[in-house]
VEXDOTOR-648448 format. One line per 10 residues: for each residue x, y, z of N, C-alpha, C. Coordinates in nm, 2 decimals, padded with zeros to 4 digits. Layout:
# VEXDOTOR-648448
X:Y:Z:X:Y:Z:X:Y:Z; ...
# end
This chain:
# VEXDOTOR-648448
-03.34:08.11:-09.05:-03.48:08.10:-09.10:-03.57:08.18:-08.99; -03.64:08.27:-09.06:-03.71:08.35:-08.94:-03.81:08.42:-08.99; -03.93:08.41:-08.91:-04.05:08.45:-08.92:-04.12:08.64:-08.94; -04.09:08.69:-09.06:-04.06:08.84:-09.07:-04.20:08.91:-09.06; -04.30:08.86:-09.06:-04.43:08.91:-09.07:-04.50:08.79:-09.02; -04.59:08.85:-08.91:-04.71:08.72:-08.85:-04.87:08.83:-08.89; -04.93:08.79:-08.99:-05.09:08.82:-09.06:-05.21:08.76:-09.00; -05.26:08.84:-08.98:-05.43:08.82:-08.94:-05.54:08.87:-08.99; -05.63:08.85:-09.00:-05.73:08.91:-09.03:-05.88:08.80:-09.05; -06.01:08.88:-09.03:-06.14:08.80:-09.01:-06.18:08.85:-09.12
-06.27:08.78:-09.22:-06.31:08.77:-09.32:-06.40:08.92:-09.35; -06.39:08.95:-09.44:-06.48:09.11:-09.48:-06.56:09.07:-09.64; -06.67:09.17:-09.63:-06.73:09.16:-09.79:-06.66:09.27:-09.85; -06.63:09.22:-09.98:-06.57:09.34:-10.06:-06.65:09.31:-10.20; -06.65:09.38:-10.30:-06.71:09.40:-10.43:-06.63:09.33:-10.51; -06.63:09.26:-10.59:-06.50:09.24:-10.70:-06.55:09.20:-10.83; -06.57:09.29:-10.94:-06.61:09.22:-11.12:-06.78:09.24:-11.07; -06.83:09.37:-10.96:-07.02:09.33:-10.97:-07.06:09.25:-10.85; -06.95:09.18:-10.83:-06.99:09.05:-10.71:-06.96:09.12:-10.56; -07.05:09.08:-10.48:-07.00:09.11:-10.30:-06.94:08.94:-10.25
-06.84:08.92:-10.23:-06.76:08.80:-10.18:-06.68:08.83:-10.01; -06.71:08.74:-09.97:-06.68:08.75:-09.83:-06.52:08.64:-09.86; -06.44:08.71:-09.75:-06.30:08.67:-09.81:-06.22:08.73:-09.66; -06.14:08.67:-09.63:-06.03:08.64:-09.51:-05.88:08.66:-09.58; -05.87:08.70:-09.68:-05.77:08.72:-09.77:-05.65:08.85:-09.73; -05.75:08.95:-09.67:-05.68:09.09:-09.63:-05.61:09.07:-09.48; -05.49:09.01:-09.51:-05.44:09.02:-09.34:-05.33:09.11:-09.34; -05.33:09.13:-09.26:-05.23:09.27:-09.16:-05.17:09.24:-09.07; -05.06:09.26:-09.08:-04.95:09.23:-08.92:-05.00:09.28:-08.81; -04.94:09.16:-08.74:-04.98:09.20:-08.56:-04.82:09.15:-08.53
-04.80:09.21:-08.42:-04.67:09.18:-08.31:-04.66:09.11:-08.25; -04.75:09.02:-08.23:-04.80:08.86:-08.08:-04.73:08.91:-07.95; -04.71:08.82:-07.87:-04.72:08.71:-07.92:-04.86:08.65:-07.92; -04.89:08.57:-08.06:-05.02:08.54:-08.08:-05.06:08.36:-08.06; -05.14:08.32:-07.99:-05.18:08.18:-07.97:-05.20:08.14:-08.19; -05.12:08.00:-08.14:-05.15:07.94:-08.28:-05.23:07.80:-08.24; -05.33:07.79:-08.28:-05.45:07.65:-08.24:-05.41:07.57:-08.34; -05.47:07.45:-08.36:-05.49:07.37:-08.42:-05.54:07.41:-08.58; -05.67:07.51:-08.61:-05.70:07.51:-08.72:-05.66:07.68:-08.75; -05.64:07.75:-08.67:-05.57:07.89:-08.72:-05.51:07.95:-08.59
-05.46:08.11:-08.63:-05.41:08.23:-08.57:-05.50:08.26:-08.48; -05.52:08.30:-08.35:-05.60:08.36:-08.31:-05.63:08.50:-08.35; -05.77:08.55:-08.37:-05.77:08.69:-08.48:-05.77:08.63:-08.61; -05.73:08.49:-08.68:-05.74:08.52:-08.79:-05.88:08.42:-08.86; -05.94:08.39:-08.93:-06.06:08.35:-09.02:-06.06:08.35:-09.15; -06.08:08.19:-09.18:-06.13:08.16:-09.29:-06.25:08.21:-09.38; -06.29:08.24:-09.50:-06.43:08.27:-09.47:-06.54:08.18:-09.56; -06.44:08.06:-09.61:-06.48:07.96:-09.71:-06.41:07.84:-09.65; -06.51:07.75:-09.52:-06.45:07.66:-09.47:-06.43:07.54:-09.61; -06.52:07.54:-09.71:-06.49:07.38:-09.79:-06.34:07.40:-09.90
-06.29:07.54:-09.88:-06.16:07.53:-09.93:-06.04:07.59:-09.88; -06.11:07.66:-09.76:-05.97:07.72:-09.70:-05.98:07.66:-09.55; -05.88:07.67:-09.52:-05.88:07.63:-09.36:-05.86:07.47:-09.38; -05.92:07.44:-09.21:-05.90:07.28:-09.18:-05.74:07.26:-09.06; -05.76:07.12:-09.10:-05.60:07.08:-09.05:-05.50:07.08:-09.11; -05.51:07.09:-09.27:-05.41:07.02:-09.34:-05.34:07.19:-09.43; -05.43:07.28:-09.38:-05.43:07.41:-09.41:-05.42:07.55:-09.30; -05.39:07.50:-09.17:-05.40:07.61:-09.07:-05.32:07.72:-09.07; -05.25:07.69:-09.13:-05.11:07.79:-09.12:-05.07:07.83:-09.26; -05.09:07.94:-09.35:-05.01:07.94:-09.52:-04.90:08.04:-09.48
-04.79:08.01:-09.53:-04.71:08.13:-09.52:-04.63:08.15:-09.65; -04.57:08.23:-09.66:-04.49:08.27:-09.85:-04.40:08.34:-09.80; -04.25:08.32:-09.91:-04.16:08.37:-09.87:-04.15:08.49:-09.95; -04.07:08.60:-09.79:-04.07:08.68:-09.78:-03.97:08.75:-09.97; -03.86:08.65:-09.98:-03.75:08.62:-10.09:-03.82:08.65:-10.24; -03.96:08.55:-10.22:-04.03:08.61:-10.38:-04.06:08.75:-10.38; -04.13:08.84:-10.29:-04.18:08.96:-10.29:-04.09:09.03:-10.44; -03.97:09.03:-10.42:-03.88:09.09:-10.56:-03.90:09.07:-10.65; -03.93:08.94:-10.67:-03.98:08.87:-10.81:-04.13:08.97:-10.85; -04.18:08.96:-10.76:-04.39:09.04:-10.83:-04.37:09.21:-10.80
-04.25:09.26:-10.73:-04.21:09.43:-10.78:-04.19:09.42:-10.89; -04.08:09.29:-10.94:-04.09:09.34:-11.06:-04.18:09.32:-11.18; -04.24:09.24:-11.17:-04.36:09.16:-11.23:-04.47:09.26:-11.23; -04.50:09.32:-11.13:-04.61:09.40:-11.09:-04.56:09.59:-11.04; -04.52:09.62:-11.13:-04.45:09.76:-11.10:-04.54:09.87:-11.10; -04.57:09.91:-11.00:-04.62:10.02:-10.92:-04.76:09.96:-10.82; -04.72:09.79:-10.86:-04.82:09.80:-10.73:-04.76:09.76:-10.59; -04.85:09.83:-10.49:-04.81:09.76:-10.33:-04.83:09.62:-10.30; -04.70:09.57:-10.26:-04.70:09.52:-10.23:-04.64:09.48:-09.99; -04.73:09.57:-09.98:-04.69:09.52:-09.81:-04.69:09.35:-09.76
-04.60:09.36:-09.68:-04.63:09.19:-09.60:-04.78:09.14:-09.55; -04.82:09.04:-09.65:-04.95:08.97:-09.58:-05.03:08.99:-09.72; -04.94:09.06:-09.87:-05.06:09.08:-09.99:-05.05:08.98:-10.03; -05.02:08.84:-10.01:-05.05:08.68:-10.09:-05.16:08.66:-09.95; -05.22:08.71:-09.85:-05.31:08.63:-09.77:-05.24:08.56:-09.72; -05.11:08.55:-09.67:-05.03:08.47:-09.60:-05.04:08.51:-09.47; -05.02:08.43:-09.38:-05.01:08.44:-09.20:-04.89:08.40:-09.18; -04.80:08.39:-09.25:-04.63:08.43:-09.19:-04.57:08.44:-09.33; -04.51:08.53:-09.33:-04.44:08.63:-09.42:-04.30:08.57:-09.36; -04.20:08.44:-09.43:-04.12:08.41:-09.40:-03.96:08.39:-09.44
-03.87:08.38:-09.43:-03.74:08.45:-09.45:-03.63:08.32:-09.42; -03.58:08.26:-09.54:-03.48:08.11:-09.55:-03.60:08.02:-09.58; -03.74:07.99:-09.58:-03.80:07.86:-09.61:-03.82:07.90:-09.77; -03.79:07.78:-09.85:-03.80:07.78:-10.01:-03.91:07.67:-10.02; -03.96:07.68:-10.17:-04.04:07.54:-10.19:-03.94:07.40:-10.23; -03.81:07.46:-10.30:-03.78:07.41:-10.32:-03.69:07.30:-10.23; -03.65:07.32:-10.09:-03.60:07.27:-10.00:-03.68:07.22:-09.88; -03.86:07.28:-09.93:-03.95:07.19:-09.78:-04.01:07.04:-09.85; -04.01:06.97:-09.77:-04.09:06.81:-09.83:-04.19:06.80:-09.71; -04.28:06.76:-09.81:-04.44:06.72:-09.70:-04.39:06.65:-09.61
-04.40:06.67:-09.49:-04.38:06.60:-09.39:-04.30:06.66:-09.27; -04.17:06.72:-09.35:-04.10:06.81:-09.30:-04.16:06.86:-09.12; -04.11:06.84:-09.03:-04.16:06.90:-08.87:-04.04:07.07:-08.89; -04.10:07.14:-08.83:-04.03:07.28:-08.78:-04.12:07.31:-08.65; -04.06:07.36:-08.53:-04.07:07.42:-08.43:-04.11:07.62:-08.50; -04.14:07.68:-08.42:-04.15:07.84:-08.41:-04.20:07.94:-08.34; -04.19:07.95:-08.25:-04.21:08.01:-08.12:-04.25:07.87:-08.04; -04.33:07.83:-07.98:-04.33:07.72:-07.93:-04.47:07.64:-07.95; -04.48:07.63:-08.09:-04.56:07.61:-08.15:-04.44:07.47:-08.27; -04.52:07.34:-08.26:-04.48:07.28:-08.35:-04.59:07.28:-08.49
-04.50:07.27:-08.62:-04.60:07.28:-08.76:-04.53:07.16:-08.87; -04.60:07.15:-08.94:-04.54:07.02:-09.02:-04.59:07.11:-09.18; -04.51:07.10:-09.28:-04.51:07.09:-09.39:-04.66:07.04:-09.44; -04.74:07.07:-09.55:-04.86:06.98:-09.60:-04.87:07.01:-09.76; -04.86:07.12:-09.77:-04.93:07.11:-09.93:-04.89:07.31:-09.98; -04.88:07.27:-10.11:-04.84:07.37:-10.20:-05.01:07.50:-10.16; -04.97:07.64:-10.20:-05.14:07.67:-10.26:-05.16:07.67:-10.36; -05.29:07.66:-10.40:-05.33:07.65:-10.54:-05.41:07.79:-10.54; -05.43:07.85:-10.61:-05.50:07.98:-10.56:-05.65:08.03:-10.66; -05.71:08.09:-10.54:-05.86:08.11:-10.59:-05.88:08.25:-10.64
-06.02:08.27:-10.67:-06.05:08.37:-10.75:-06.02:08.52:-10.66; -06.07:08.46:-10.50:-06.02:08.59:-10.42:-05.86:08.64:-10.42; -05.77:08.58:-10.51:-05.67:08.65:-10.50:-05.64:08.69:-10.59; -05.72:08.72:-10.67:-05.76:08.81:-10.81:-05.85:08.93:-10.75; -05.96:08.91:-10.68:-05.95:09.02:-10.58:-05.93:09.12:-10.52; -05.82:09.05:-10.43:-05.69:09.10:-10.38:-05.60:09.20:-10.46; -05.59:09.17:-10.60:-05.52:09.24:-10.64:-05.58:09.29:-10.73; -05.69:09.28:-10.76:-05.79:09.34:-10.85:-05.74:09.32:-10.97; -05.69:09.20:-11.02:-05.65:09.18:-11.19:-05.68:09.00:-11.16; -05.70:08.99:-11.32:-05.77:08.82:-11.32:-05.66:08.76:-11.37
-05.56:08.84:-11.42:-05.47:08.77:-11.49:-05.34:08.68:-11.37; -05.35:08.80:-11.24:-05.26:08.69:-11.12:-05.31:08.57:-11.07; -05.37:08.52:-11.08:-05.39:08.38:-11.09:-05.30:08.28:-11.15; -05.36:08.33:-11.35:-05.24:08.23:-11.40:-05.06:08.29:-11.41; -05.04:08.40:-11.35:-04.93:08.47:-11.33:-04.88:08.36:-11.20; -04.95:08.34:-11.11:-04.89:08.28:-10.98:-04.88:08.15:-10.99; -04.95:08.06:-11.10:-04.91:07.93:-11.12:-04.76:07.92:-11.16; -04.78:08.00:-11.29:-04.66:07.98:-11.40:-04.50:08.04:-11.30; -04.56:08.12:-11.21:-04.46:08.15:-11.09:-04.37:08.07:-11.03; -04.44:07.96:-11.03:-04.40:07.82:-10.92:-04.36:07.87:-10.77
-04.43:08.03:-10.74:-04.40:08.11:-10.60:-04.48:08.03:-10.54; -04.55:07.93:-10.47:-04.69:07.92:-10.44:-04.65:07.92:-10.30; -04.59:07.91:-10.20:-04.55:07.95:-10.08:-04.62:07.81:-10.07; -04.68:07.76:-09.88:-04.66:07.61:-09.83:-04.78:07.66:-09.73; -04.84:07.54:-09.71:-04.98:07.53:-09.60:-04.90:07.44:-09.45; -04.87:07.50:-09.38:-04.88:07.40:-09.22:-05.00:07.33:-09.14; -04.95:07.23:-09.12:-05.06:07.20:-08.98:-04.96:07.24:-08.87; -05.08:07.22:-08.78:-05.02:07.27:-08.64:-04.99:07.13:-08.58; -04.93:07.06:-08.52:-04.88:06.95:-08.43:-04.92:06.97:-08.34; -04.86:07.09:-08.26:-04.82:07.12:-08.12:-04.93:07.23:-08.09
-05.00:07.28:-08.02:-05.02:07.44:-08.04:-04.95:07.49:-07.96; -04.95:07.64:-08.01:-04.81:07.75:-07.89:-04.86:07.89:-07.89; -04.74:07.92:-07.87:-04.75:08.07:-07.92:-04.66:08.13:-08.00; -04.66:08.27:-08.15:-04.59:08.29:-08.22:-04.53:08.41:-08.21; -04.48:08.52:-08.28:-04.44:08.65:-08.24:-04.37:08.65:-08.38; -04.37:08.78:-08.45:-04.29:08.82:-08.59:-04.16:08.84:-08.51; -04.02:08.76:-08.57:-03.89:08.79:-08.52:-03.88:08.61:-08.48; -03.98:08.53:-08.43:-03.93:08.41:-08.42:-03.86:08.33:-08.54; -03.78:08.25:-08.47:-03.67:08.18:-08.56:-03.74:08.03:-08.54; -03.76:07.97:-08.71:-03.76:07.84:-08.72:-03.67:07.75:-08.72
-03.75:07.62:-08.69:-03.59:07.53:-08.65:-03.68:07.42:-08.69; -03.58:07.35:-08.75:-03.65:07.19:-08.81:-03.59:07.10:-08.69; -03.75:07.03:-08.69:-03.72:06.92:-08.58:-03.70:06.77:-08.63; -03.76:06.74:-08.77:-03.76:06.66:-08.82:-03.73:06.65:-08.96; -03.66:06.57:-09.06:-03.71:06.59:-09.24:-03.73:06.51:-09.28; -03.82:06.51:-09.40:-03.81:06.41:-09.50:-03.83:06.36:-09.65; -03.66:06.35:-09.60:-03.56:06.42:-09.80:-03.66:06.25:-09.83; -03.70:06.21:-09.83:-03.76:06.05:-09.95:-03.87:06.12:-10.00; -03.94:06.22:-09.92:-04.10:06.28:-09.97:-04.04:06.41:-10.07; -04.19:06.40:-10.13:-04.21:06.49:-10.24:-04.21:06.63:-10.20
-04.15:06.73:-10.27:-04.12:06.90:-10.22:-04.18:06.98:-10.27; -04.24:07.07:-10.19:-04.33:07.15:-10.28:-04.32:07.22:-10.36; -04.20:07.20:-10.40:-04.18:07.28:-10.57:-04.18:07.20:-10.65; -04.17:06.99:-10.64:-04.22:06.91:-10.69:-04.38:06.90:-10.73; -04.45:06.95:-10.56:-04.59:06.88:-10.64:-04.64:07.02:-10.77; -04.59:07.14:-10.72:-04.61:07.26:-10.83:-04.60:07.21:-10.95; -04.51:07.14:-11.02:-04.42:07.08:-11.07:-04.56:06.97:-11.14; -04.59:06.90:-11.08:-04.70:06.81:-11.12:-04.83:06.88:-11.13; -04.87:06.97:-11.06:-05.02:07.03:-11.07:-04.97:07.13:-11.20; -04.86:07.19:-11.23:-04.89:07.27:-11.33:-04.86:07.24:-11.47
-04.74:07.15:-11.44:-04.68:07.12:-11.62:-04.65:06.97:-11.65; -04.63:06.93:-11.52:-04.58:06.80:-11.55:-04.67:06.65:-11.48; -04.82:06.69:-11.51:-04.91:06.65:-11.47:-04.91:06.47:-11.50; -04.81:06.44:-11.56:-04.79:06.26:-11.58:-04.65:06.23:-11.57; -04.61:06.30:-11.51:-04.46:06.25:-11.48:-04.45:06.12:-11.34; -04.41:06.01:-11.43:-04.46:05.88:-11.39:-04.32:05.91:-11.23; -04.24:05.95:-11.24:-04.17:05.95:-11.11:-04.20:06.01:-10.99; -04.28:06.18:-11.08:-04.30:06.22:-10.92:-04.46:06.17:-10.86; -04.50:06.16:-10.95:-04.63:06.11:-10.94:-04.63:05.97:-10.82; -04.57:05.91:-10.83:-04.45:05.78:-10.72:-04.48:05.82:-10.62
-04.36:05.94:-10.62:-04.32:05.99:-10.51:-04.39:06.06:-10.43; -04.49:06.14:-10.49:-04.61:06.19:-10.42:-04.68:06.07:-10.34; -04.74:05.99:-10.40:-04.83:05.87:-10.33:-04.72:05.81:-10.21; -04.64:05.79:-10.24:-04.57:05.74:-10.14:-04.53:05.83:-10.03; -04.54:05.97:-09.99:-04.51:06.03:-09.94:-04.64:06.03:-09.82; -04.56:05.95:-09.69:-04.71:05.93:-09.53:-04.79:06.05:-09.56; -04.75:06.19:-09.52:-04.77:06.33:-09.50:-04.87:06.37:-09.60; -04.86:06.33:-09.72:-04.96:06.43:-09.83:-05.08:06.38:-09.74; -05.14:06.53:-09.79:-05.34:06.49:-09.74:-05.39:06.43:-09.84; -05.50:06.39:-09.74:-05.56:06.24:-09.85:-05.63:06.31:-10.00
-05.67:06.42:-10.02:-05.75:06.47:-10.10:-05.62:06.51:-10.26; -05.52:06.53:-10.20:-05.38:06.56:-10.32:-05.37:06.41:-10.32; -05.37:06.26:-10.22:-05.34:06.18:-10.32:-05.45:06.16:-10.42; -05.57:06.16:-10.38:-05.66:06.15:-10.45:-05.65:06.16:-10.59; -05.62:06.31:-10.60:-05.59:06.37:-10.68:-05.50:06.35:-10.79; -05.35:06.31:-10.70:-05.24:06.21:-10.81:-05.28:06.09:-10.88; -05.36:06.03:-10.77:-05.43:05.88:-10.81:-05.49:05.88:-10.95; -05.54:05.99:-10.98:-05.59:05.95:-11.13:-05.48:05.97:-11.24; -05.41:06.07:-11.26:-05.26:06.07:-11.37:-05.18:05.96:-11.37; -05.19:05.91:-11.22:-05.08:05.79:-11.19:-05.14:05.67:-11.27
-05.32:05.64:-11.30:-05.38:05.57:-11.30:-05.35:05.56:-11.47; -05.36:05.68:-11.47:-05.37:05.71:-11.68:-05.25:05.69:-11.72; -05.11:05.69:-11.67:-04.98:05.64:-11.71:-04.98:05.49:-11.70; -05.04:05.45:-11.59:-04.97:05.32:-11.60:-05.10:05.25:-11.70; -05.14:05.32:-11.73:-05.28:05.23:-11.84:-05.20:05.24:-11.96; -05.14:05.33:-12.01:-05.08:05.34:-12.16:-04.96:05.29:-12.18; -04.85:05.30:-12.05:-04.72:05.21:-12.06:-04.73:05.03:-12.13; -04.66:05.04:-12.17:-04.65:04.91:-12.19:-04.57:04.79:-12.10
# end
């Protein structure tokens, strides 16, 4: 498991559909080793604190492994490391194998597992088509948001190492799973609430589907 691209970048105005939108979306590799804080990269910025950033979002990264999938999906466009707006571009982590909660070490920085992306209009953007949006739901690519635990420092080439798991919590190719298609599936929906690790705003979130199942069961 190893860290193939470390992304940065501070927020810029770009034009998109008529509109000027200020957006942190365009990151570019750096070499580090780079300080990782609490709420980001050093060098790197949010540019929409009420949905990007925080604790429960400091760190997004996407694996390196999908990139093949959107060559072929997306044929003739570039795709360089850092075009999902990711800050580690990573190599062995799947969705389907991390669970909220999940602890990993990486350079000497500890990060914990938190939440799937759900993705906004800036990464339509980014790619200048409106249609990758619902392209990247139906994907189930949605790569994973870290907090920081520990802060450290990172470097492209570091190797992750799990310090902690936990197979009882919900995986982020489960909650995709619930946000996209299976929005009343009375099990995962369970599993999600019961999971310490989810941020409080996803249970929130579960809380109502869970609420509307168990109202109609008998």
């Amino acid at each position: 498991m190893k860290l193939i691209s470390l992304n940065v970048a501070r927020p810029r105005l770009v034009v998109y559909q008529g509109a000027t939108i200020n957006t942190g979306i365009f990151k570019q590799p750096v070499s580090g080793p780079i300080p990782l804080r609490a709420l980001n990269l050093d060098g790197d910025r949010q540019a929409d604190l009420t949905v990007h950033g925080g604790q429960f979002k400091a760190v997004y990264a996407y694996p390196s492994e999908h990139y093949e999938f959107w060559r072929r999906e997306l044929p003739g466009t570039q795709l360089p490391w850092g075009m999902f707006g990711e800050n580690f571009t990573t190599e062995g982590l799947m969705e389907h194998e991390l669970h909220i909660g999940d602890r990993l070490q990486i350079g000497t920085a500890e990060i914990m597992v938190r939440q799937p992306r759900t993705p906004c209009y800036k990464l339509a953007a980014k790619f200048d088509r409106n249609d990758i949006l619902a392209r990247f739901l139906r994907s189930a690519r949605s790569g994973f948001y870290f907090s920081v635990e520990r802060e450290g420092t990172v470097s492209a080439g570091n190797t992750f190492e799990f310090l902690s798991r936990e197979p009882q919590a919900i995986t982020i190719a489960e909650m995709n799973r619930l946000f996209v298609e299976e929005k009343y599936n009375r099990d995962l929906l369970d599993k999600a609430i019961a999971t310490p690790a989810l941020p409080e705003d996803w249970r929130d979130y579960f809380m109502k589907p869970l609420h509307d199942v168990a109202t109609v069961e008998p």
